[in-house]
C-alpha positions in Angstrom: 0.0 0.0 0.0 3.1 2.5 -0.3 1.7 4.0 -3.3 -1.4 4.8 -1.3 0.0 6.5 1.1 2.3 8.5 -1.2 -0.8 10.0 -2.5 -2.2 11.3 0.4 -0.2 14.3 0.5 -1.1 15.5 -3.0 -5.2 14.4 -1.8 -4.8 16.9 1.3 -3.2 19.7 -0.6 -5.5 19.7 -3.1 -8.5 19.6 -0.6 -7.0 22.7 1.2 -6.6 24.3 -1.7 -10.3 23.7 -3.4 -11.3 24.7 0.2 -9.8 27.9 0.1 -10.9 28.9 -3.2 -14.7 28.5 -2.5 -14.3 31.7 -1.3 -13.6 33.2 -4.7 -16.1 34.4 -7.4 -17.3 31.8 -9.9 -16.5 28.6 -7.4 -19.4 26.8 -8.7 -18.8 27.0 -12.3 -15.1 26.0 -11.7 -16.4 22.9 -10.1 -18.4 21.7 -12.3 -15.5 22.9 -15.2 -12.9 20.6 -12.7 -15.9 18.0 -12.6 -15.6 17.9 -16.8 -12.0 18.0 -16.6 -12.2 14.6 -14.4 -14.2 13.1 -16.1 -12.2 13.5 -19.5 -8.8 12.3 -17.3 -10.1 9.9 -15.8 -11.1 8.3 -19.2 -7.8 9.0 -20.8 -6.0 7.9 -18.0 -7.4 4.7 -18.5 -7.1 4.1 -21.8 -3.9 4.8 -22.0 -2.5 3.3 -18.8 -3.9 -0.2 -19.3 -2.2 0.2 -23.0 1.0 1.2 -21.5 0.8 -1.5 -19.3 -0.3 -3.9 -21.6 2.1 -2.9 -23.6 4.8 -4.1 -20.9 6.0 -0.6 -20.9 5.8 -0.5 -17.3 4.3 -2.2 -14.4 4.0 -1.6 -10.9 4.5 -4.1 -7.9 1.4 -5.7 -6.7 3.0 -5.5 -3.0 2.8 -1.5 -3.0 -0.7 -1.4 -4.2 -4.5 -1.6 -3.2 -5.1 -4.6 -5.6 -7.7 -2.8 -7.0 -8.1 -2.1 -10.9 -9.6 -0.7 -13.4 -8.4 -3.2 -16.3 -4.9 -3.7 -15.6 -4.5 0.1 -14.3 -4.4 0.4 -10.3 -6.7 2.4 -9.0 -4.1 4.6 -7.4 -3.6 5.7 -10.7 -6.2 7.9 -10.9 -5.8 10.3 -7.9 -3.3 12.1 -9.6 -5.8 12.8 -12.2 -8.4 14.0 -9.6 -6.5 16.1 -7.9 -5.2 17.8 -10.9 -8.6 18.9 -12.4 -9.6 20.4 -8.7 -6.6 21.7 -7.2 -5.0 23.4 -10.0 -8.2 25.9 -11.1 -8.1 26.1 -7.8 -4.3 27.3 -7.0 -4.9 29.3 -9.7 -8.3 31.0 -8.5 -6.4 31.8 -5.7 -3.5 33.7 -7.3 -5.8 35.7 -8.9 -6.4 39.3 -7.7 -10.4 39.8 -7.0 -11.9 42.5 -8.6 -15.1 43.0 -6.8 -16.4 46.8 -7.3 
Protein backbone atom coordinates (compact mmCIF):
# COMPACT_ATOMS: atom_id res chain seq x y z
CA UNK A 1 0.00 0.00 0.00
CA UNK A 2 3.14 2.48 -0.32
CA UNK A 3 1.65 4.01 -3.29
CA UNK A 4 -1.44 4.77 -1.28
CA UNK A 5 0.02 6.50 1.12
CA UNK A 6 2.34 8.50 -1.20
CA UNK A 7 -0.83 10.04 -2.49
CA UNK A 8 -2.17 11.30 0.38
CA UNK A 9 -0.18 14.34 0.51
CA UNK A 10 -1.13 15.46 -3.03
CA UNK A 11 -5.20 14.38 -1.77
CA UNK A 12 -4.81 16.90 1.27
CA UNK A 13 -3.16 19.70 -0.64
CA UNK A 14 -5.50 19.69 -3.07
CA UNK A 15 -8.54 19.59 -0.64
CA UNK A 16 -6.98 22.69 1.23
CA UNK A 17 -6.58 24.34 -1.71
CA UNK A 18 -10.34 23.73 -3.38
CA UNK A 19 -11.27 24.75 0.24
CA UNK A 20 -9.77 27.87 0.12
CA UNK A 21 -10.94 28.85 -3.22
CA UNK A 22 -14.70 28.46 -2.55
CA UNK A 23 -14.32 31.72 -1.25
CA UNK A 24 -13.61 33.25 -4.70
CA UNK A 25 -16.14 34.42 -7.39
CA UNK A 26 -17.27 31.76 -9.85
CA UNK A 27 -16.55 28.64 -7.42
CA UNK A 28 -19.40 26.80 -8.65
CA UNK A 29 -18.75 27.01 -12.32
CA UNK A 30 -15.08 25.99 -11.66
CA UNK A 31 -16.42 22.88 -10.10
CA UNK A 32 -18.35 21.72 -12.29
CA UNK A 33 -15.51 22.94 -15.16
CA UNK A 34 -12.87 20.57 -12.74
CA UNK A 35 -15.88 18.01 -12.56
CA UNK A 36 -15.55 17.92 -16.81
CA UNK A 37 -12.00 17.98 -16.65
CA UNK A 38 -12.23 14.58 -14.36
CA UNK A 39 -14.22 13.05 -16.10
CA UNK A 40 -12.23 13.45 -19.47
CA UNK A 41 -8.84 12.27 -17.34
CA UNK A 42 -10.11 9.88 -15.82
CA UNK A 43 -11.12 8.32 -19.17
CA UNK A 44 -7.80 9.04 -20.80
CA UNK A 45 -5.99 7.90 -17.98
CA UNK A 46 -7.38 4.67 -18.54
CA UNK A 47 -7.12 4.15 -21.78
CA UNK A 48 -3.94 4.75 -22.04
CA UNK A 49 -2.48 3.30 -18.80
CA UNK A 50 -3.94 -0.21 -19.34
CA UNK A 51 -2.18 0.19 -23.05
CA UNK A 52 0.99 1.23 -21.55
CA UNK A 53 0.77 -1.46 -19.29
CA UNK A 54 -0.34 -3.91 -21.61
CA UNK A 55 2.06 -2.85 -23.56
CA UNK A 56 4.79 -4.14 -20.91
CA UNK A 57 6.00 -0.58 -20.93
CA UNK A 58 5.78 -0.46 -17.27
CA UNK A 59 4.28 -2.17 -14.39
CA UNK A 60 4.01 -1.56 -10.92
CA UNK A 61 4.49 -4.05 -7.92
CA UNK A 62 1.39 -5.67 -6.75
CA UNK A 63 2.95 -5.51 -3.00
CA UNK A 64 2.84 -1.45 -2.95
CA UNK A 65 -0.66 -1.41 -4.17
CA UNK A 66 -4.54 -1.56 -3.17
CA UNK A 67 -5.07 -4.57 -5.55
CA UNK A 68 -7.74 -2.76 -7.02
CA UNK A 69 -8.10 -2.12 -10.90
CA UNK A 70 -9.62 -0.68 -13.40
CA UNK A 71 -8.36 -3.19 -16.34
CA UNK A 72 -4.90 -3.68 -15.60
CA UNK A 73 -4.48 0.06 -14.28
CA UNK A 74 -4.43 0.39 -10.32
CA UNK A 75 -6.68 2.37 -9.04
CA UNK A 76 -4.11 4.57 -7.36
CA UNK A 77 -3.55 5.71 -10.72
CA UNK A 78 -6.23 7.90 -10.90
CA UNK A 79 -5.82 10.27 -7.88
CA UNK A 80 -3.27 12.10 -9.59
CA UNK A 81 -5.76 12.77 -12.19
CA UNK A 82 -8.37 13.97 -9.59
CA UNK A 83 -6.47 16.12 -7.92
CA UNK A 84 -5.19 17.75 -10.91
CA UNK A 85 -8.59 18.85 -12.41
CA UNK A 86 -9.57 20.41 -8.66
CA UNK A 87 -6.56 21.70 -7.23
CA UNK A 88 -4.99 23.42 -10.01
CA UNK A 89 -8.20 25.92 -11.09
CA UNK A 90 -8.08 26.07 -7.82
CA UNK A 91 -4.33 27.34 -7.03
CA UNK A 92 -4.90 29.34 -9.71
CA UNK A 93 -8.35 30.96 -8.53
CA UNK A 94 -6.38 31.81 -5.66
CA UNK A 95 -3.51 33.72 -7.34
CA UNK A 96 -5.83 35.71 -8.94
CA UNK A 97 -6.39 39.32 -7.69
CA UNK A 98 -10.42 39.81 -7.05
CA UNK A 99 -11.87 42.50 -8.56
CA UNK A 100 -15.05 43.02 -6.78
CA UNK A 101 -16.36 46.80 -7.25
Amino acid sequence: MTYALIILPFLAATVVVVALSARRDGFGRRMRASLVAAIVLVALTTVFDNVMITAGLFDYPPTHLSGLRIGRAPLEDFSYPLCAAFGVPAVFALLRRETRP
